[in-house]
DOTORTI-569436 format. One line per 4 residues: number of its first residue (from 1); their letters; for each residue y, x, z of C-alpha. Coordinates in Angstrom, 3 decimals. Example, Ala and Ser with C-alpha at 12.3 -4.5 7.8 and 13.67 -1.06 7.14 Angstrom:
# DOTORTI-569436
1	as	-4.500 12.300 7.800  -1.060 13.670 7.140 .
END
This chain:
# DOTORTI-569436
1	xxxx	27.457 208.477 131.807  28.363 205.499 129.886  29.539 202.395 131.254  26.661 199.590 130.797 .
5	xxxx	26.458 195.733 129.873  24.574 195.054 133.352  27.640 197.020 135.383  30.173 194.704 133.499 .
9	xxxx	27.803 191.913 134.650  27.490 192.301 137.737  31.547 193.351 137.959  32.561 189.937 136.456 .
13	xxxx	29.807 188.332 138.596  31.430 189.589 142.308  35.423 188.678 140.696  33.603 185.259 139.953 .
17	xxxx	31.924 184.356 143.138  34.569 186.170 145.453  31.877 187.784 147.282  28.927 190.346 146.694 .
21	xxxx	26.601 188.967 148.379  27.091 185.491 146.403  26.873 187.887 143.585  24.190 189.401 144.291 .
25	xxxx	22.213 186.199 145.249  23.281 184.568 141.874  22.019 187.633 139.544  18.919 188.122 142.310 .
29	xxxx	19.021 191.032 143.144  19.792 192.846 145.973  23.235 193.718 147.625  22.899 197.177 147.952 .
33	xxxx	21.766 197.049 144.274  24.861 195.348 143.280  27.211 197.764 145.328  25.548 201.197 143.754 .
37	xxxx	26.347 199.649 140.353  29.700 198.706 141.238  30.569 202.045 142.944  28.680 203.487 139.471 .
41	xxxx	31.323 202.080 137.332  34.314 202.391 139.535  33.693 206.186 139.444  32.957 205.829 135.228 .
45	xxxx	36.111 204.357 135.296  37.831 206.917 137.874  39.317 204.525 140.223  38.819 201.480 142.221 .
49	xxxx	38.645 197.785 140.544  37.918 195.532 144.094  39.263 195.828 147.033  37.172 194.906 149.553 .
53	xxxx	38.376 192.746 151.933  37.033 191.456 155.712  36.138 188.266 153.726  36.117 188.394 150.121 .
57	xxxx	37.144 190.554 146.972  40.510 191.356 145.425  41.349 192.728 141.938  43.105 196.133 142.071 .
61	xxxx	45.521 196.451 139.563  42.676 198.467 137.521  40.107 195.683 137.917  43.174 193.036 136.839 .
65	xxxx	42.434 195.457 133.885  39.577 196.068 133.348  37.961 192.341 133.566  39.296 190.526 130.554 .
69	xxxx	37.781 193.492 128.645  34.693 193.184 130.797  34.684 189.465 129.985  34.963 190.491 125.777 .
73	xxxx	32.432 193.047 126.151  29.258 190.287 127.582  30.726 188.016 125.339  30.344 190.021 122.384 .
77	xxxx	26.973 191.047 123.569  25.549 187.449 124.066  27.084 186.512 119.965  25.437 189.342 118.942 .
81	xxxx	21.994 188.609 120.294  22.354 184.796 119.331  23.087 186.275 115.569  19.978 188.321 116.124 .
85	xxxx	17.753 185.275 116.854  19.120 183.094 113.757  19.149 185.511 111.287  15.224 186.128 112.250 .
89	xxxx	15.160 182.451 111.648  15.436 180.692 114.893  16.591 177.796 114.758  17.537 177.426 118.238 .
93	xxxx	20.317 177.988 121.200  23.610 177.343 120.928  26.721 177.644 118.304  30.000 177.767 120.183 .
97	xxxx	33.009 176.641 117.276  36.524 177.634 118.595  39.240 175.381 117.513  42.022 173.095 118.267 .
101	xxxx	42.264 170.119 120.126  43.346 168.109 117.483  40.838 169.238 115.009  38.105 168.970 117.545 .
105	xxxx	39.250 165.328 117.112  40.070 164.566 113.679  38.122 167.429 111.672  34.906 168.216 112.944 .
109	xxxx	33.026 165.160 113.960  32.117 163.929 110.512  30.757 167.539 109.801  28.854 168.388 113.191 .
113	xxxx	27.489 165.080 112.394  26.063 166.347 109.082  25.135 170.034 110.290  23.047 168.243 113.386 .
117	xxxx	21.015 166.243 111.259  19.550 169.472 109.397  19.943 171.591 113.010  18.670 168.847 115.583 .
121	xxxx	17.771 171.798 118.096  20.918 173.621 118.384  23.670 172.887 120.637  27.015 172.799 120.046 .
125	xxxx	29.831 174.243 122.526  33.438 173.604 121.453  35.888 175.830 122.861  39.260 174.319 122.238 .
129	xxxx	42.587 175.566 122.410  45.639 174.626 122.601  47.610 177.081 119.780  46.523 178.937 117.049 .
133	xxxx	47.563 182.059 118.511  45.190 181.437 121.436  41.813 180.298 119.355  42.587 183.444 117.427 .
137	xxxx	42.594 185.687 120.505  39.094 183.683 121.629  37.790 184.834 117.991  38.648 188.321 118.523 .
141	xxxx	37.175 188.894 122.006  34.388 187.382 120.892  34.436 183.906 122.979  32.910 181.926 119.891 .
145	xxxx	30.510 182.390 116.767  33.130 180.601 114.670  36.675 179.487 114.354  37.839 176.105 112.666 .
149	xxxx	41.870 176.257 112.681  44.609 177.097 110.795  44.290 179.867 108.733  45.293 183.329 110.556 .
153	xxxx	47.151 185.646 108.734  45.599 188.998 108.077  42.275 188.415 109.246  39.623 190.980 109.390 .
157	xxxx	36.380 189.063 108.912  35.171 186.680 106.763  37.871 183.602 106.080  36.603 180.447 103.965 .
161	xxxx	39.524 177.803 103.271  38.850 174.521 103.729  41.833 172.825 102.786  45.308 171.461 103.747 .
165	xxxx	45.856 168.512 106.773  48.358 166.073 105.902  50.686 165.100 109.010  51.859 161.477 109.150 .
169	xxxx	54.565 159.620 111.108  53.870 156.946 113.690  55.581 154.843 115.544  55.165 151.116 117.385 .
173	xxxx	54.299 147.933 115.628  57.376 146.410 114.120  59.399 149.855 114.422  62.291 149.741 111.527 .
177	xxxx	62.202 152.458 110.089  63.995 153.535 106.857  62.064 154.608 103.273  60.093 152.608 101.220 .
181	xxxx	56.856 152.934 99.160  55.118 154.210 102.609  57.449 157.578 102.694  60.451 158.601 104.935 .
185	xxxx	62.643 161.548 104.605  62.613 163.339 107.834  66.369 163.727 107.823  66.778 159.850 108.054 .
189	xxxx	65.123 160.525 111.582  67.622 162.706 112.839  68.654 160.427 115.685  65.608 158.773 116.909 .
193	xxxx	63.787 159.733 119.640  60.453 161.421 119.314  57.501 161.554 121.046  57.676 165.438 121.025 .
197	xxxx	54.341 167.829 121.814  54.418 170.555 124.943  55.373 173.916 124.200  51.581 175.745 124.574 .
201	xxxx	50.207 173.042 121.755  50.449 174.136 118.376  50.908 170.580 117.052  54.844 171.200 119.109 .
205	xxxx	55.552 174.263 116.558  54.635 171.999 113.517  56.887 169.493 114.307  59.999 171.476 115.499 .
209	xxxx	59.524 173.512 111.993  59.479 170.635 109.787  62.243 169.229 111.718  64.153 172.628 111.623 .
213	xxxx	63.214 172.464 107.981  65.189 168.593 107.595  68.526 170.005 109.173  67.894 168.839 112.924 .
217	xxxx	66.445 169.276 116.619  64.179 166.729 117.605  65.320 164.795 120.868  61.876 164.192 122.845 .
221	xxxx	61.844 161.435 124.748  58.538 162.686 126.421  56.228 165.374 125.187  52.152 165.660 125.611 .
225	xxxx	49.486 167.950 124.715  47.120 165.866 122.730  47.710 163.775 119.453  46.004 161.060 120.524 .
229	xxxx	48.046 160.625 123.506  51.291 161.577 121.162  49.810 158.279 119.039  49.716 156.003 122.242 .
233	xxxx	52.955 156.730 123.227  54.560 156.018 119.910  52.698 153.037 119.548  54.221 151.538 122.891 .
237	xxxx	57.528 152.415 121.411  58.546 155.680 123.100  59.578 156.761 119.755  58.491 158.610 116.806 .
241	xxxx	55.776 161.304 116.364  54.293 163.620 113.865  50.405 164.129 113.820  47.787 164.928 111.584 .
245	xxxx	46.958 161.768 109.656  43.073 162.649 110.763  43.574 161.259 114.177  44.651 157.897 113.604 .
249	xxxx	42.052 155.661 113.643  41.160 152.607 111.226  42.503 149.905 113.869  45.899 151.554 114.694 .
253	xxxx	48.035 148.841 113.552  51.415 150.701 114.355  53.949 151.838 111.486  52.767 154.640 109.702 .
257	xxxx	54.595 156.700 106.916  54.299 159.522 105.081  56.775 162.383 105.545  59.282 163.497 102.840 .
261	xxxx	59.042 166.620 102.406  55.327 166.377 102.853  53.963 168.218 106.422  50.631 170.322 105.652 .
265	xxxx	48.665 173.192 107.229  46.588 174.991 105.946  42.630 174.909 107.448  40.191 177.727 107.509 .
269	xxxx	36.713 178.241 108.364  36.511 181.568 110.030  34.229 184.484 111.338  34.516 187.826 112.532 .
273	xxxx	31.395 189.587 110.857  29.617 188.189 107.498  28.175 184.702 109.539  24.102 184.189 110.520 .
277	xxxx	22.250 181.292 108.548  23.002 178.694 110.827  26.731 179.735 111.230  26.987 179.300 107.606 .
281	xxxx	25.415 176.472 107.627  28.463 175.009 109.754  30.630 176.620 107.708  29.295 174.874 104.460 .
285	xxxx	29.372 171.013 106.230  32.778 172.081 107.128  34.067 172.799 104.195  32.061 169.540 102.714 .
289	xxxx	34.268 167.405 104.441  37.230 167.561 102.234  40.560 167.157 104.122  41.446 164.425 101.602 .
293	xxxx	43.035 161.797 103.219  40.840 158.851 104.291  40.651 155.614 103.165  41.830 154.030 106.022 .
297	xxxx	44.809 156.263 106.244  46.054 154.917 102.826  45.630 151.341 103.522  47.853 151.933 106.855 .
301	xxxx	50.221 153.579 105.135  50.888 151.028 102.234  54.241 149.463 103.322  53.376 146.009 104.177 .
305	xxx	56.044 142.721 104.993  57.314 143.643 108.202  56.506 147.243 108.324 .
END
């Protein structure tokens, strides 16, 4: 006997509601039901994954297991039947985009904006992470149709680059800084303070490399998880940050300078099987919206009296 989709279901269902018979009322159907198929797959899987407790479920050490695979299996299942539907040509459900924070920010807005107008009647879920490492985990057990992040070394499926993100420095109006012509070299910032990222956000690893890469540690003064929060802080003086230039928007009227040696990663459009129409779709507004700096962006960074 082969383990199925609906035992996985109804599995993750009882760990979720911490209870068979809220299980069993939120998949309708009945308790015994539930418990045969539960007890089916236990003995698939030749040993216990819940205990049962006088109130309640716990994960054996099995189950512990057993669910994040469980979780990767339906998850695969429900891509696979949305890919189904679109390549058939319905134009309908819902695209889920895995990416970062800070690209769900800077990045994608201007290109959801463009893929809506031709695909008014599908939704859009972002899943966001906070590190690379994570969104490319997501991608791989199957948590999202597609993946809009830095490009991930040795990947399986289909990869389409879409082109490099320029970081910029910021920090508060009337900050005296050092460099001319809108650029600073980023060992002339060895002793300032920074406005530093938490370790789980990716945006933390950029700057401590191109830091590392200038001859110094950065000395946070306080750290966050977002950029724009990273921008706030520097723009009430906290000190200096590094952030992709995308973020800032066209009224930030903070110092803002150009990095020397230039900061860039490297931004990918990415699936894990050959994409459905409307996937591609995305994946061609994505890539449509160059990563060219915006106009904006250049006028802030023109050094200006007093800047």
């Amino acid at each position: 006997m082969e383990v199925s989709l609906r035992q996985l279901e109804y599995f993750v269902a009882v760990v979720d509601e911490r209870s068979f018979t809220a299980a069993a009322a939120r998949l309708h159907v009945s308790q015994p039901g539930l418990s045969h198929q539960i007890q089916a797959l236990e003995r698939q899987l030749r040993g216990p994954l819940l205990e049962r407790l006088p109130r309640g479920v716990r994960l054996t050490p099995a189950g512990r297991t057993a669910l994040p695979h469980a979780r990767a299996s339906l998850a695969h299942a429900e891509r696979a039947t949305t890919a189904a539907m679109r390549a058939s040509g319905v134009d309908a459900g819902e695209l889920h985009v895995g990416t970062l924070f800070s690209i769900s920010i800077g990045v994608l807005p201007a290109a959801l904006r463009t893929w809506r107008l031709r695909y008014p009647d599908v939704q859009v879920r972002l899943v966001e992470f906070r590190h690379t490492n994570d969104l490319i985990a997501a991608m791989e057990a199957g948590q999202a149709d597609v993946a809009v992040g830095p490009t991930p070394p040795a990947w399986d499926g289909p990869v389409r680059e879409i082109g490099a993100e320029e970081f910029v420095l910021a920090a508060a109006p009337g900050a005296q800084l050092p460099g001319t012509r809108g650029t600073i070299r980023l060992a002339d910032l060895a002793g300032r303070d920074w406005v530093h990222f938490t370790p789980p956000s990716g945006l933390a690893d950029v700057l401590d490399a191109a830091c590392a890469g200038a001859g110094f540690v950065p000395r946070a003064a306080v750290r966050t998880e977002q950029a724009p929060s990273a921008l706030n802080l520097a723009y009430e003086g906290l000190g200096v940050t590094l952030l992709p230039g995308n973020v800032v928007p066209a009224a930030f009227d903070g110092v803002l300078r150009q990095p020397d040696p230039p900061v860039r990663r490297m931004l990918s459009a990415y699936t894990r099987v050959r994409p459905d129409p409307i996937t591609a779709a995305f994946v061609e507004a994505i890539c449509h919206h160059t990563l060219a700096t915006p106009a904006h962006l250049l006028r802030l960074l023109e050094p200006q009296p007093g800047r």
